[in-house]
C-alpha positions in Angstrom: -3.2 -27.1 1.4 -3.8 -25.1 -1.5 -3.3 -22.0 0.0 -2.3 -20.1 3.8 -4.1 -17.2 4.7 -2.0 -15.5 7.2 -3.3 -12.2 8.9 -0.6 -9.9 11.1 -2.8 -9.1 14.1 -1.5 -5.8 16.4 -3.7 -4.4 18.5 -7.1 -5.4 16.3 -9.6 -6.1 18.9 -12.2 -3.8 16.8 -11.6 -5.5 13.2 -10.3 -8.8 13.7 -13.6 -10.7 14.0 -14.6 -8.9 10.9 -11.5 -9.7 9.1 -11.8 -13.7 10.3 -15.1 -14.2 9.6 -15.2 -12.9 5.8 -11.9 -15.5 5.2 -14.4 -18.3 7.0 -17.0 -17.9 4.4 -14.6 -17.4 1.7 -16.6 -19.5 -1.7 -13.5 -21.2 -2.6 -13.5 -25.2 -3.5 -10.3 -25.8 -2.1 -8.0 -26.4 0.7 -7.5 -23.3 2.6 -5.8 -22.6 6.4 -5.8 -19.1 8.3 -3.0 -18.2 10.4 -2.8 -15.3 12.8 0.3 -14.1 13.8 -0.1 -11.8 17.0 2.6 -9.2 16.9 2.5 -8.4 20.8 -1.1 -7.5 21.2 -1.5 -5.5 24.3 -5.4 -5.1 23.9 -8.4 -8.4 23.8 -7.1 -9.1 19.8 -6.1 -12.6 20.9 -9.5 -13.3 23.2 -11.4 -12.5 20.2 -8.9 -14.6 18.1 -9.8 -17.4 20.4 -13.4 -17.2 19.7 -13.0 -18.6 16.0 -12.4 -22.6 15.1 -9.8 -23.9 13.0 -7.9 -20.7 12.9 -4.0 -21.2 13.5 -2.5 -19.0 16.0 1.2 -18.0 16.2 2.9 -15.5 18.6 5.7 -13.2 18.6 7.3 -10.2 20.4 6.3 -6.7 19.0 8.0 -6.5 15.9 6.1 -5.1 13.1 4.3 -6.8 10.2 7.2 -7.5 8.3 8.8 -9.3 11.1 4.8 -10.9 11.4 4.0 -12.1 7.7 7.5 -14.1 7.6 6.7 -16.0 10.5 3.4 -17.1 9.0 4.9 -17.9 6.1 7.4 -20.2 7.4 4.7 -22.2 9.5 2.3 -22.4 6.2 1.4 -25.2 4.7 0.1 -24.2 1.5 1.5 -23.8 -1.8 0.6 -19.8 -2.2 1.0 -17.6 0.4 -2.1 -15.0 1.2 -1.8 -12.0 2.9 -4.4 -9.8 4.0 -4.5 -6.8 6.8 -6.6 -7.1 10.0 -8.9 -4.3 9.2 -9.9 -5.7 5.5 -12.9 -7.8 5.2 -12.9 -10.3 2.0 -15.3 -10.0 -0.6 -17.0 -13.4 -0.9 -14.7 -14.5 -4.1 -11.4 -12.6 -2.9 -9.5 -16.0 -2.3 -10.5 -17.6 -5.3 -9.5 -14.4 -7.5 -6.5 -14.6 -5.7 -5.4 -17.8 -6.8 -6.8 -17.3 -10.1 -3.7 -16.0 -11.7 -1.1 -19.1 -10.5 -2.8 -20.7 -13.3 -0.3 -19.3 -15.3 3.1 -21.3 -13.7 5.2 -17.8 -14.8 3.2 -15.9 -12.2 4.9 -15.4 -8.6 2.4 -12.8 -6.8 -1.0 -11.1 -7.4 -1.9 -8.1 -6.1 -5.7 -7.6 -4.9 -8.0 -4.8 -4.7 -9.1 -2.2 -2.6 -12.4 -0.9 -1.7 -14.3 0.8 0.5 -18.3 1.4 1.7 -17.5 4.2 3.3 -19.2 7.7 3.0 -17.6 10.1 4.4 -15.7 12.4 2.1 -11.8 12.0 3.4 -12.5 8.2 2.8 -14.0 8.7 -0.9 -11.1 10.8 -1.8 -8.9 7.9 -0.7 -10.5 5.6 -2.5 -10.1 7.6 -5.6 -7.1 8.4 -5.3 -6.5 4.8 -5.0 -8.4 3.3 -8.1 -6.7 6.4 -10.3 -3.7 3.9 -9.3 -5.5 1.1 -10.4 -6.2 2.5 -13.8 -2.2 2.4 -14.1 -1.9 -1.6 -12.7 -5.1 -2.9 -15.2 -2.9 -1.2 -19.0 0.2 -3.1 -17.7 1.3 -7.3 -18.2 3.3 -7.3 -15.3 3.7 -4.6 -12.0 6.4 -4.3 -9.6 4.0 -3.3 -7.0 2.1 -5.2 -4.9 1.5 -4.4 -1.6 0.1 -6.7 1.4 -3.0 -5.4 2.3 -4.0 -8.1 -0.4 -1.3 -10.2 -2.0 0.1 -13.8 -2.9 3.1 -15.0 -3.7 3.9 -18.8 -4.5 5.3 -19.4 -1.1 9.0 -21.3 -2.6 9.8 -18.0 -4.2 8.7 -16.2 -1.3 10.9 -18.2 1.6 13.8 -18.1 -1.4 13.5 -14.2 -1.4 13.3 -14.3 2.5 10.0 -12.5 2.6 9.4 -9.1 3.8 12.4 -6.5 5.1 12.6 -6.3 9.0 14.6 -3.0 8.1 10.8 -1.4 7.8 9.6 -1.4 11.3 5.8 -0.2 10.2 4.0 -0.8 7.4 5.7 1.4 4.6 7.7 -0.3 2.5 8.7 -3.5 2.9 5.8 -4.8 0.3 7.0 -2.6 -2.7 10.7 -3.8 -1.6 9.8 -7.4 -1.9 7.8 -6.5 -5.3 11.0 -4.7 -6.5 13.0 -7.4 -5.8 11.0 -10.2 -7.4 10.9 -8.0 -10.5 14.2 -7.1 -11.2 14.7 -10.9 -11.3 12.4 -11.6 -13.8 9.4 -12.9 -11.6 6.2 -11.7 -13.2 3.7 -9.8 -10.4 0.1 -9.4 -11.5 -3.0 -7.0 -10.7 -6.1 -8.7 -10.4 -8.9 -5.9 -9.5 -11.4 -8.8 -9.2 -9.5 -9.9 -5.6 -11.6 -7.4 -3.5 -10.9 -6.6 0.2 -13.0 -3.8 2.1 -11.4 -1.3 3.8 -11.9 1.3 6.2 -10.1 4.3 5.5 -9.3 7.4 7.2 -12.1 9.8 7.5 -9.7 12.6 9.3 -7.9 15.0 7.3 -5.3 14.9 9.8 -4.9 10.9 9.9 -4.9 11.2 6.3 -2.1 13.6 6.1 0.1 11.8 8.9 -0.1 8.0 7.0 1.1 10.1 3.5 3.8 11.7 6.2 5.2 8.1 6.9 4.8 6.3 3.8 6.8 9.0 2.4 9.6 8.9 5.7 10.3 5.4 4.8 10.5 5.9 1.2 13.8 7.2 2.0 14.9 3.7 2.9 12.9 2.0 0.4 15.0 4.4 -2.5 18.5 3.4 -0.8 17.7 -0.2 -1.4 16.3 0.2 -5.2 17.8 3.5 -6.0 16.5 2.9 -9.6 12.8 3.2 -9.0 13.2 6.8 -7.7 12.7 6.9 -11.5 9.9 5.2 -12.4 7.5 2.5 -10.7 4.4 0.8 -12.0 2.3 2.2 -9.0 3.4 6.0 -8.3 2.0 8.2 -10.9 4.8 10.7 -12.1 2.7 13.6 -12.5 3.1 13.4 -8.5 6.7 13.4 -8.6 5.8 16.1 -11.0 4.2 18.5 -8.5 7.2 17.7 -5.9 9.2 19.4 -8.2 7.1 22.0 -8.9 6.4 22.8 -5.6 10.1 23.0 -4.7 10.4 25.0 -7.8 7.6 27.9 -7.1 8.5 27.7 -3.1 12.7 28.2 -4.6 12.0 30.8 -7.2 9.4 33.4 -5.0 12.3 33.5 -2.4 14.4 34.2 -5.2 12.1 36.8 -6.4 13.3 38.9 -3.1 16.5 39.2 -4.6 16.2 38.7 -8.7 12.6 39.9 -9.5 13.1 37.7 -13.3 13.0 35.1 -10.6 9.0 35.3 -9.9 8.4 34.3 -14.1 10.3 31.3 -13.3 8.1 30.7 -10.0 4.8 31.2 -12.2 5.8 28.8 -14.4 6.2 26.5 -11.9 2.9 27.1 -10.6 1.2 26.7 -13.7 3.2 23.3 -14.2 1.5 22.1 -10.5 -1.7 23.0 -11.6 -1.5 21.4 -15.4 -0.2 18.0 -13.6 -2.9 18.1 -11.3 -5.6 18.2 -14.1 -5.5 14.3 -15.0 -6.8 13.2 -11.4 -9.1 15.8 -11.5 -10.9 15.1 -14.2 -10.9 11.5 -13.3 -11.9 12.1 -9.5 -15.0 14.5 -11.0 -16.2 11.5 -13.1 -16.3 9.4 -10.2 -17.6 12.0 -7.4 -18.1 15.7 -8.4 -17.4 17.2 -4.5 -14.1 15.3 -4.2 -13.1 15.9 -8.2 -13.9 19.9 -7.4 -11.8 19.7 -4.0 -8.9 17.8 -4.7 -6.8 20.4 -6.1 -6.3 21.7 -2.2 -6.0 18.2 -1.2 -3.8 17.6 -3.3 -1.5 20.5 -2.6 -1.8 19.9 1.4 -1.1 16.1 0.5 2.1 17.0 -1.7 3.4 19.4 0.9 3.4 16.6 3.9 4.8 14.2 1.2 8.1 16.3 0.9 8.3 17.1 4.3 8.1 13.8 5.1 10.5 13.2 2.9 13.1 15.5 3.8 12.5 14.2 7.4 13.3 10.5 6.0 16.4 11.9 5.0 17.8 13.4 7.5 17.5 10.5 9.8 18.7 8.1 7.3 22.2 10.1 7.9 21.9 8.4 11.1 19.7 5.1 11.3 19.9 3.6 7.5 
């Protein structure tokens, strides 16, 4: 085989057939398996599973996608290891632009694209907010993200590594761990915005707020494990960890304020920081859609609020689990 598809399944009964039947009619002139890994379905994801030829199916107890993806990859028989989420659908030439890259023997892992058809406006903020990321990935030779909505690694350097962290018991963290880890020794990671997956993202403000809330929970373990890239990374923008501080900083000084009133100049400046660090994704969200470019400043703020809290929250716990 050239290369293993392998696709964590939990609970998918609405997606999966989309998912399977975009990596069927993949335009790709080489060998090629899928593999499903059921995670502990409780719903019809397996039936529908079922319904597709020549599709590989492993099962396991619940234990997350980390836990999942490993177990494909040690039953693969391809050379490159392809990972790809149960609610993406491949663009026609997503497996081919995946491989693309291993051309080049010094290449370990690609990272893939995101997009979306989606109109509703939650989902074209996301999808923004995503491709300003993007515009970080495509100025840079070599990330140390990648994460596994749509990535490949070449699968010797993968098992070597021992794939994904069990420690991350959702989907949080244990794709930028593995990147961090291949990096630091040497292993050049690549962004190929050609490898396209659809995705459907959340339309609810709510659902939006409560997937920054965990990403940024688990972050907490993520930093304990690469303390270093609390610095810098080559996917998180720092004008974010930018407004984190600046946020703290205003929310610090106005409650000093009570007490020192020179206090409140200090908070202003700190607001006036927030909103100058905010002004790069503006501009950039209003050339790609004017509503969400002229809204995202509150989004932004609501976004960067759940963010810390979720981090704090990480925190705390990690005094206990981590």
């Amino acid at each position: 085989m050239d290369a293993s598809i392998i696709v964590p399944v939990f609970n998918a009964e609405k997606t999966i057939a989309s998912c399977l039947t975009s990596l069927q009619n993949q335009n790709f002139s080489g060998k090629f398996e899928i593999i499903v890994v059921d995670d502990g379905s409780t719903d019809n994801s397996l039936n529908v599973v079922k319904n597709f030829k020549k599709i590989k199916i492993l099962k396991q107890k619940n234990s997350g996608p980390a836990v999942a993806r490993n177990f494909g990859a040690q039953k693969a028989s391809g050379k490159i290891i392809v990972f790809v989420d149960s609610d993406c659908v491949a663009s026609e030439y997503w497996l081919k632009e995946m491989l693309k890259p291993f051309q080049n023997p010094n290449v370990a892992g690609v990272q893939g694209a995101y997009k979306t058809k989606q109109k509703e406006f939650m989902a074209r903020f996301i999808q923004i907010e995503i491709e300003s990321r993007y515009e970080r990935l495509k100025r840079i030779k070599s990330t140390d993200w990648i994460g596994s909505y749509s990535a490949a690694y070449r699968k010797k350097i993968f098992l070597k590594e021992h794939g994904f962290s069990s420690d991350f018991k959702q989907a949080s963290g244990e794709d930028p761990e593995l990147s961090y880890k291949l990096n630091k020794k040497g292993h050049q990671l690549v962004f190929n915005s050609d490898a396209i997956v659809f995705h459907q993202h959340p339309v609810s403000f709510f659902h939006y707020l409560k997937k920054k809330f965990t990403h940024a929970y688990w972050r907490i373990l993520l930093y304990k494990k690469h303390s270093d890239k609390m610095v810098r990374d080559s996917y998180t923008p720092q004008t974010l960890k930018i407004q984190l501080f600046a946020i703290l900083a205003f929310i610090l000084f106005t409650f000093l304020s009570f007490f020192a009133p020179i206090a409140s100049f200090f908070g202003y400046l700190a607001l006036i920081l927030l909103v100058l660090s905010m002004l790069p994704f503006v501009f950039f969200a209003i050339s790609k859609d004017f509503a969400v470019g002229f809204l995202s400043p509150l989004l932004i703020l609501a976004r960067n609020f759940v963010f810390l809290t979720g981090l704090l929250t990480g925190f705390i716990s990690s005094q206990r689990r981590f």
